[in-house]
Biopython code that builds the backbone (N, CA, C, O; Angstrom):
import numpy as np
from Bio.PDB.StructureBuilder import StructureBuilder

atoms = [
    (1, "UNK", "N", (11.185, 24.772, 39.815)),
    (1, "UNK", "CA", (11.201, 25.682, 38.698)),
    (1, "UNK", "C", (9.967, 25.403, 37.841)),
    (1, "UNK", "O", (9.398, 24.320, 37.970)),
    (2, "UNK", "N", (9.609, 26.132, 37.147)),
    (2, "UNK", "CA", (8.201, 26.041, 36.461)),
    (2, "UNK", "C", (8.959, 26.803, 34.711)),
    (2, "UNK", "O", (9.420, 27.925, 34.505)),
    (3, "UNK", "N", (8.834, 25.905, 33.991)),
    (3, "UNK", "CA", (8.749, 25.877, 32.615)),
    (3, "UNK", "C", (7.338, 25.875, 31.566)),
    (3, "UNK", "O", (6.703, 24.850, 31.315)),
    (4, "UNK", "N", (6.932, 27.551, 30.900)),
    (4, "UNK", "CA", (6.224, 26.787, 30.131)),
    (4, "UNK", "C", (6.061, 26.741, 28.868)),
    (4, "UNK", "O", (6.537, 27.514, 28.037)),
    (5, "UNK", "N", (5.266, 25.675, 28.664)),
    (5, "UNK", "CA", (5.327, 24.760, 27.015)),
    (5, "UNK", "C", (5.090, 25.835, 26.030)),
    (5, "UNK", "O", (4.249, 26.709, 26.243)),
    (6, "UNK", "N", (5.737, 25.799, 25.063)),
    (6, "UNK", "CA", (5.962, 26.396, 23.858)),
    (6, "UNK", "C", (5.390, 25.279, 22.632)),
    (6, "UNK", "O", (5.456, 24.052, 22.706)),
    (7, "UNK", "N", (4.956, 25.893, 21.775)),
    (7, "UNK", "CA", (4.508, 25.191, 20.337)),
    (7, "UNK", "C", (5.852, 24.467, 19.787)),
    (7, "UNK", "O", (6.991, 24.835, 19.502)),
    (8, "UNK", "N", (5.004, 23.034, 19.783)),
    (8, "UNK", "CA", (6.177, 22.016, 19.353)),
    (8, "UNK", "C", (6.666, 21.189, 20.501)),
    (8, "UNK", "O", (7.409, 20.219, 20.350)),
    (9, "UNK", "N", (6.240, 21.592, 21.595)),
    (9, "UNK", "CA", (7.491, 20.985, 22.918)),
    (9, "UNK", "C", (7.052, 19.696, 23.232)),
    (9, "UNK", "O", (5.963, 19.467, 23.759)),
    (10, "UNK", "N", (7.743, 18.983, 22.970)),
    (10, "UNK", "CA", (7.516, 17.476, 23.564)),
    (10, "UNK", "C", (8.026, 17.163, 25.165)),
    (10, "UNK", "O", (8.567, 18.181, 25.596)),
    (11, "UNK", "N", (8.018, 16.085, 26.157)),
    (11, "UNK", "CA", (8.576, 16.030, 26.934)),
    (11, "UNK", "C", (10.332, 15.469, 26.518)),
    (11, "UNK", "O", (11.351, 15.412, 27.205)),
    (12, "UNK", "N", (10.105, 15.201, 25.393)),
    (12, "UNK", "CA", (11.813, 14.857, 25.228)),
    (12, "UNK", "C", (12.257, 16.448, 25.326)),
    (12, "UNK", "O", (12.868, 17.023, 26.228)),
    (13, "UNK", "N", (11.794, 16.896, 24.221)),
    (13, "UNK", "CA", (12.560, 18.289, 24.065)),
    (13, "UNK", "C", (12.640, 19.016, 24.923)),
    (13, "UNK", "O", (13.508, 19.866, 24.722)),
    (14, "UNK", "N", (11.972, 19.135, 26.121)),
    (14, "UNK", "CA", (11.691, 20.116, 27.174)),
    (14, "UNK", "C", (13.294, 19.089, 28.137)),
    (14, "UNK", "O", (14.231, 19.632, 28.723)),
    (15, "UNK", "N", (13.161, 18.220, 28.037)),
    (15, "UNK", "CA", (14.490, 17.485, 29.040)),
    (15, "UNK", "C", (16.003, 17.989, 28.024)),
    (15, "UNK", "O", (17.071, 18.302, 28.552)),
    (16, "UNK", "N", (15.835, 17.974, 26.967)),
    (16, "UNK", "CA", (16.984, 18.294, 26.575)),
    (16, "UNK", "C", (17.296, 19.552, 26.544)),
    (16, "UNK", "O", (18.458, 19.842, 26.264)),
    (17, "UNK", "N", (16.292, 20.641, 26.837)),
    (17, "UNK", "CA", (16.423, 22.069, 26.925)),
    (17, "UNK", "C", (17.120, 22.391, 28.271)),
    (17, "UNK", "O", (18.087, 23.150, 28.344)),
    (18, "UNK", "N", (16.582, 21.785, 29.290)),
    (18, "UNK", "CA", (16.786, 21.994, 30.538)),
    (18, "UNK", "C", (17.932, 21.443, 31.112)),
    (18, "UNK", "O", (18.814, 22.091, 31.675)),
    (19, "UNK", "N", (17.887, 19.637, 30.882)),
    (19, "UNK", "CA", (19.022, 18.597, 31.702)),
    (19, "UNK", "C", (19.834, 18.464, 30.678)),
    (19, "UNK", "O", (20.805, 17.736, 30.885)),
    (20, "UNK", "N", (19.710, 19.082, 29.328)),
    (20, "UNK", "CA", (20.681, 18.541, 28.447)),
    (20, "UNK", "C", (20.571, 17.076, 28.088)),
    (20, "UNK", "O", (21.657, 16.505, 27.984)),
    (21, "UNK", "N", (19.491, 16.349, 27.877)),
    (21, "UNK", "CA", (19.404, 14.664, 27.911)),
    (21, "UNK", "C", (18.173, 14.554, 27.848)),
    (21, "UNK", "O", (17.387, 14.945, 28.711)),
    (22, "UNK", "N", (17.846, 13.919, 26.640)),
    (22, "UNK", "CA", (15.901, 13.516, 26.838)),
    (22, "UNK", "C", (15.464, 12.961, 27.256)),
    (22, "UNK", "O", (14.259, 12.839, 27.476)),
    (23, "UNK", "N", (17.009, 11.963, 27.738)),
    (23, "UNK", "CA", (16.081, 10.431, 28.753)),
    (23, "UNK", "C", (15.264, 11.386, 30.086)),
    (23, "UNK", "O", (14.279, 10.991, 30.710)),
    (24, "UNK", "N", (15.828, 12.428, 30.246)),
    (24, "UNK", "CA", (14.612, 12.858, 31.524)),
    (24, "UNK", "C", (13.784, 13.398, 31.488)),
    (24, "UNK", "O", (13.608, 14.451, 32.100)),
    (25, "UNK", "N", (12.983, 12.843, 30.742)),
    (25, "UNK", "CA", (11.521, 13.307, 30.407)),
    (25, "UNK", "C", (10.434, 12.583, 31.381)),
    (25, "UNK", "O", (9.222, 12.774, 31.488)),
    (26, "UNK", "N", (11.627, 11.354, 32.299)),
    (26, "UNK", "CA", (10.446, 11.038, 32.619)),
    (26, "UNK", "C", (10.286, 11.840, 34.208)),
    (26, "UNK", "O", (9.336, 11.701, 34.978)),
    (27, "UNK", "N", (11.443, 12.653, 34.407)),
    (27, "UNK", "CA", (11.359, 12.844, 35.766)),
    (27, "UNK", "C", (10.625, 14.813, 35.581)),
    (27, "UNK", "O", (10.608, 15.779, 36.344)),
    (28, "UNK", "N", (10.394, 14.694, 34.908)),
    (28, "UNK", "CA", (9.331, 15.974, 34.097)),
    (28, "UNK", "C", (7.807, 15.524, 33.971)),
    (28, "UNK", "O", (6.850, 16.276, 34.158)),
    (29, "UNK", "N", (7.739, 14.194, 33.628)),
    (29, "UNK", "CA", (6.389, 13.813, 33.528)),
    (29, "UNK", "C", (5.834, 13.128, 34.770)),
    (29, "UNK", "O", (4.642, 12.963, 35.029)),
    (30, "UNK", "N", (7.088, 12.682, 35.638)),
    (30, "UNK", "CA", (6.378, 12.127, 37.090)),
    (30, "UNK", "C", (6.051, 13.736, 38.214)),
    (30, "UNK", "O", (5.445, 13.688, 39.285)),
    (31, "UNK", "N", (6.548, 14.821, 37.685)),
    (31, "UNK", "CA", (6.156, 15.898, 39.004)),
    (31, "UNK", "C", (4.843, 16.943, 38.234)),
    (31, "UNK", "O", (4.450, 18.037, 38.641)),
    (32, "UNK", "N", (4.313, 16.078, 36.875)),
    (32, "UNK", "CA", (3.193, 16.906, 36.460)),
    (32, "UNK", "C", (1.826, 15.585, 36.097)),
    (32, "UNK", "O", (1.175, 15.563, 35.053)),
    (33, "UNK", "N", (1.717, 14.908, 36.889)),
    (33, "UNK", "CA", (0.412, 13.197, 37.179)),
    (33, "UNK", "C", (-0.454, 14.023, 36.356)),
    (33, "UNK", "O", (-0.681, 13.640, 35.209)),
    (34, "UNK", "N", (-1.029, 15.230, 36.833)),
    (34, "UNK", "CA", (-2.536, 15.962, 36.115)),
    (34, "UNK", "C", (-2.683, 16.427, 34.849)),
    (34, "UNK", "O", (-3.788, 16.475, 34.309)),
    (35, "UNK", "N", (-1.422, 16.865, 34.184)),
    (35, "UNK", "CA", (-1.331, 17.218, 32.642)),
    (35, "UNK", "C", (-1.530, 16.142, 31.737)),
    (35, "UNK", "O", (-0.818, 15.187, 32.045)),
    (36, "UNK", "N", (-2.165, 15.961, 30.834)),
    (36, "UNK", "CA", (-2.234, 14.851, 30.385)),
    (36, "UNK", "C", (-1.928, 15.564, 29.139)),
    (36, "UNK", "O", (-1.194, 14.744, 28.588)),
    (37, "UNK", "N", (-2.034, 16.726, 28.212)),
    (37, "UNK", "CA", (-1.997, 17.426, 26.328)),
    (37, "UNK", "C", (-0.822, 17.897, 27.018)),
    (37, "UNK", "O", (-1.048, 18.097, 28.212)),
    (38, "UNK", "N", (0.569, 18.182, 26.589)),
    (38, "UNK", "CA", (1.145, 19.979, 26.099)),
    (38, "UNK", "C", (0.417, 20.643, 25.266)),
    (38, "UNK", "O", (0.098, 20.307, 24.126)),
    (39, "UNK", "N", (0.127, 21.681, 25.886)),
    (39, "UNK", "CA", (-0.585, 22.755, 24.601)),
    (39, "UNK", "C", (0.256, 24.160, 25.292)),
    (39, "UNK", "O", (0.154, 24.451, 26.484)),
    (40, "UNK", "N", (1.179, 25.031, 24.190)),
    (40, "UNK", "CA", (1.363, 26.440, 24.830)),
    (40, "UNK", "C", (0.859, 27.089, 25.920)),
    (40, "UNK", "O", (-0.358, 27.194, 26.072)),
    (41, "UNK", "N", (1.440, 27.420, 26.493)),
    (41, "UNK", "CA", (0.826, 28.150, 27.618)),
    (41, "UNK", "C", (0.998, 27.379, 29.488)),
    (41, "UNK", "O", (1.071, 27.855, 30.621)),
    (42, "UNK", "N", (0.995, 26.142, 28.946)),
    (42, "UNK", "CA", (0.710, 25.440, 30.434)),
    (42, "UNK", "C", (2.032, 25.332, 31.187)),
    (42, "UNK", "O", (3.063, 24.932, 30.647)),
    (43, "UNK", "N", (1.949, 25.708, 32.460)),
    (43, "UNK", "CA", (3.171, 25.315, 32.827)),
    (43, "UNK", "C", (3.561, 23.989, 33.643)),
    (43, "UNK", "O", (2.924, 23.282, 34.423)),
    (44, "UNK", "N", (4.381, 23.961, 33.329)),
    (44, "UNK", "CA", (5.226, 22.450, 34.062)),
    (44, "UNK", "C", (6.214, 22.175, 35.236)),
    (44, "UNK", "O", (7.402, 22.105, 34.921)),
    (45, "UNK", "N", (5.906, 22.020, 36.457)),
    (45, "UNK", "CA", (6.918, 21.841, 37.221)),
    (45, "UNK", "C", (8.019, 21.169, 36.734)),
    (45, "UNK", "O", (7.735, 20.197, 36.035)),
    (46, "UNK", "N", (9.525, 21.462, 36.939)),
    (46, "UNK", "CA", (11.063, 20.824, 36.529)),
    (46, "UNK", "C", (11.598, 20.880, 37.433)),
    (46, "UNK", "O", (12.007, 21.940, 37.908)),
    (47, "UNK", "N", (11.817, 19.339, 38.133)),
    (47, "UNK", "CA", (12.744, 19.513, 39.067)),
    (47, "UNK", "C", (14.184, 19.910, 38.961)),
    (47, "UNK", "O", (14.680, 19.843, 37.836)),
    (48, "UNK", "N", (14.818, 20.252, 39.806)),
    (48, "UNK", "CA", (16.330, 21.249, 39.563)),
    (48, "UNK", "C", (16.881, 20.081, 38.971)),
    (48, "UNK", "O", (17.339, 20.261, 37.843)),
    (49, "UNK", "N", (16.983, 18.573, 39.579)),
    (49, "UNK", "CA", (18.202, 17.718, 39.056)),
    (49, "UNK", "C", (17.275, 16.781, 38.418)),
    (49, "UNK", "O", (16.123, 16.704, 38.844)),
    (50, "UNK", "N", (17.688, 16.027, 37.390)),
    (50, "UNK", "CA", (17.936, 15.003, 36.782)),
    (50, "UNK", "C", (18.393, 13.683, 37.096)),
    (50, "UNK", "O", (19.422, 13.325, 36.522)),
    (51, "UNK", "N", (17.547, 12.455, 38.311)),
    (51, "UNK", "CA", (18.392, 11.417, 38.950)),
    (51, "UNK", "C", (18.815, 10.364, 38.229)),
    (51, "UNK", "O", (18.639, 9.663, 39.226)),
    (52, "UNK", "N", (19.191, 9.626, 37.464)),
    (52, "UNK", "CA", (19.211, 8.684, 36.435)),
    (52, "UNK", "C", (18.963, 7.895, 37.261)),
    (52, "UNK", "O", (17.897, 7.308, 37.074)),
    (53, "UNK", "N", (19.796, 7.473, 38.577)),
    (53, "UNK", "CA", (19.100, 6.302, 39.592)),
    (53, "UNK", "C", (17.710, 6.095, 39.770)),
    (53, "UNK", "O", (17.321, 4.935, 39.909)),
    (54, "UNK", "N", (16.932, 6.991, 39.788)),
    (54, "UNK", "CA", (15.497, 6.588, 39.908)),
    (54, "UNK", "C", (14.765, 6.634, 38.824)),
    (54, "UNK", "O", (13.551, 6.434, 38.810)),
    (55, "UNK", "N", (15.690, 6.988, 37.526)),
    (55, "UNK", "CA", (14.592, 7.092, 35.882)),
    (55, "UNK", "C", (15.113, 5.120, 35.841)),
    (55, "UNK", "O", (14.340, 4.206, 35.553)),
    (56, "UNK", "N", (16.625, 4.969, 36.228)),
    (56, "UNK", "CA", (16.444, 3.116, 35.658)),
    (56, "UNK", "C", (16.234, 2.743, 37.031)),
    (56, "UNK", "O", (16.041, 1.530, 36.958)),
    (57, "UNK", "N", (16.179, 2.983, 37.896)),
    (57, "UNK", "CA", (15.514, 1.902, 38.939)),
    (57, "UNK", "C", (13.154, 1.774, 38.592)),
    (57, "UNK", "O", (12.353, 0.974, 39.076)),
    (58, "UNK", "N", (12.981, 2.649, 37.865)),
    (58, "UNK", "CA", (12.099, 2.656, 37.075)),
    (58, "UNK", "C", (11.782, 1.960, 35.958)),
    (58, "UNK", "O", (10.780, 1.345, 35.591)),
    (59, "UNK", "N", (12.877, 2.191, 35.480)),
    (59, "UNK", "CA", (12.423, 1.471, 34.019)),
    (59, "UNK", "C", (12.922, -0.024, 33.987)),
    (59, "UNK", "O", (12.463, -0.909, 33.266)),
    (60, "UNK", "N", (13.747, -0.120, 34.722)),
    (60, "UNK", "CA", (13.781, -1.895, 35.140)),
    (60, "UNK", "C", (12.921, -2.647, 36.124)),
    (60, "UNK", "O", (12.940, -3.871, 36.256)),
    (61, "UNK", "N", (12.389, -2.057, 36.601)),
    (61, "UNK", "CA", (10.934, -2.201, 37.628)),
    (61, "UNK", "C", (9.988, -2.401, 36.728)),
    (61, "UNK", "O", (9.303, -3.414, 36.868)),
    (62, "UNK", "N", (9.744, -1.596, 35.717)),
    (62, "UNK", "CA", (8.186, -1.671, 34.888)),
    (62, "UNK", "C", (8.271, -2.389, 33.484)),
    (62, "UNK", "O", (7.352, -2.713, 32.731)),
    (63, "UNK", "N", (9.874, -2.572, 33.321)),
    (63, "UNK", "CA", (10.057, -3.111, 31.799)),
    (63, "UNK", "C", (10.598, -4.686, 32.058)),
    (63, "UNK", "O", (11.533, -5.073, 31.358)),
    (64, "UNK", "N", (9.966, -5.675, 33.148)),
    (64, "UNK", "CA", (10.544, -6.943, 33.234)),
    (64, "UNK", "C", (10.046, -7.634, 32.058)),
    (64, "UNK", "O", (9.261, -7.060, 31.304)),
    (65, "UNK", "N", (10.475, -8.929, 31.820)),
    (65, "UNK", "CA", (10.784, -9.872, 30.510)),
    (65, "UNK", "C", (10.337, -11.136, 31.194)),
    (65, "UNK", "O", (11.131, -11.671, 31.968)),
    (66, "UNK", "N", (9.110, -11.691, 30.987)),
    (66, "UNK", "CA", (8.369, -12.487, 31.416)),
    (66, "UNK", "C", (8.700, -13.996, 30.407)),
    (66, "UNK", "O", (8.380, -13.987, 29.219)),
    (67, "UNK", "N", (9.093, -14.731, 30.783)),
    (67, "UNK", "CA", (9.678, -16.074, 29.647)),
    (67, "UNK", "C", (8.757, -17.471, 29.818)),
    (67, "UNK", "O", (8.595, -18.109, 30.859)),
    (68, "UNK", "N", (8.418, -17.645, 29.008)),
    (68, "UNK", "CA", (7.052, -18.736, 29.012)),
    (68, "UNK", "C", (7.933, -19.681, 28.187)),
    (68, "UNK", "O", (8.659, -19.481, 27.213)),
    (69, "UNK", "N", (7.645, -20.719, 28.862)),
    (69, "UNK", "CA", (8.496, -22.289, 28.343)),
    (69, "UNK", "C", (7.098, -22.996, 27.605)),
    (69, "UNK", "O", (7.170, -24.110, 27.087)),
]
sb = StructureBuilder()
sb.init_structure("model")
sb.init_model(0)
sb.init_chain("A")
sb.init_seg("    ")
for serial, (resi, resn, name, xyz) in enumerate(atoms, 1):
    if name == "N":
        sb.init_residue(resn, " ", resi, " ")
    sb.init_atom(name, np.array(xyz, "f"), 0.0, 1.0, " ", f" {name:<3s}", serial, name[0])
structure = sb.get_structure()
């Protein structure tokens, strides 16, 4: 599906428009690598589903806690 950005749209807001949930902003921002601004007009690939398995098998992958004695 292709969504596009409206004035104001953040990637939270665009996940809560769509999946109902902002945590999936990130699976909105992993199927568009080349966009780097929202500015009106651009459109955005949205995938149909929302996986939470692969937004925290993500974010516990990239957010480890490194402990120095």
């Amino acid at each position: 599906m292709l969504y596009t950005v409206e004035t104001g749209d953040t990637l939270f807001k665009i996940a809560e428009k769509i999946y109902g949930d902002r945590i999936c902003w990130q699976v909105i921002y992993n199927a568009n690598p080349e966009v780097i601004v929202l500015v009106p007009g651009v459109k955005l690939r949205v995938p149909q589903y929302c996986d939470y398995r692969y937004i925290f098998s993500h974010l516990t992958a990239n957010n480890r806690f490194k402990f120095v004695s």
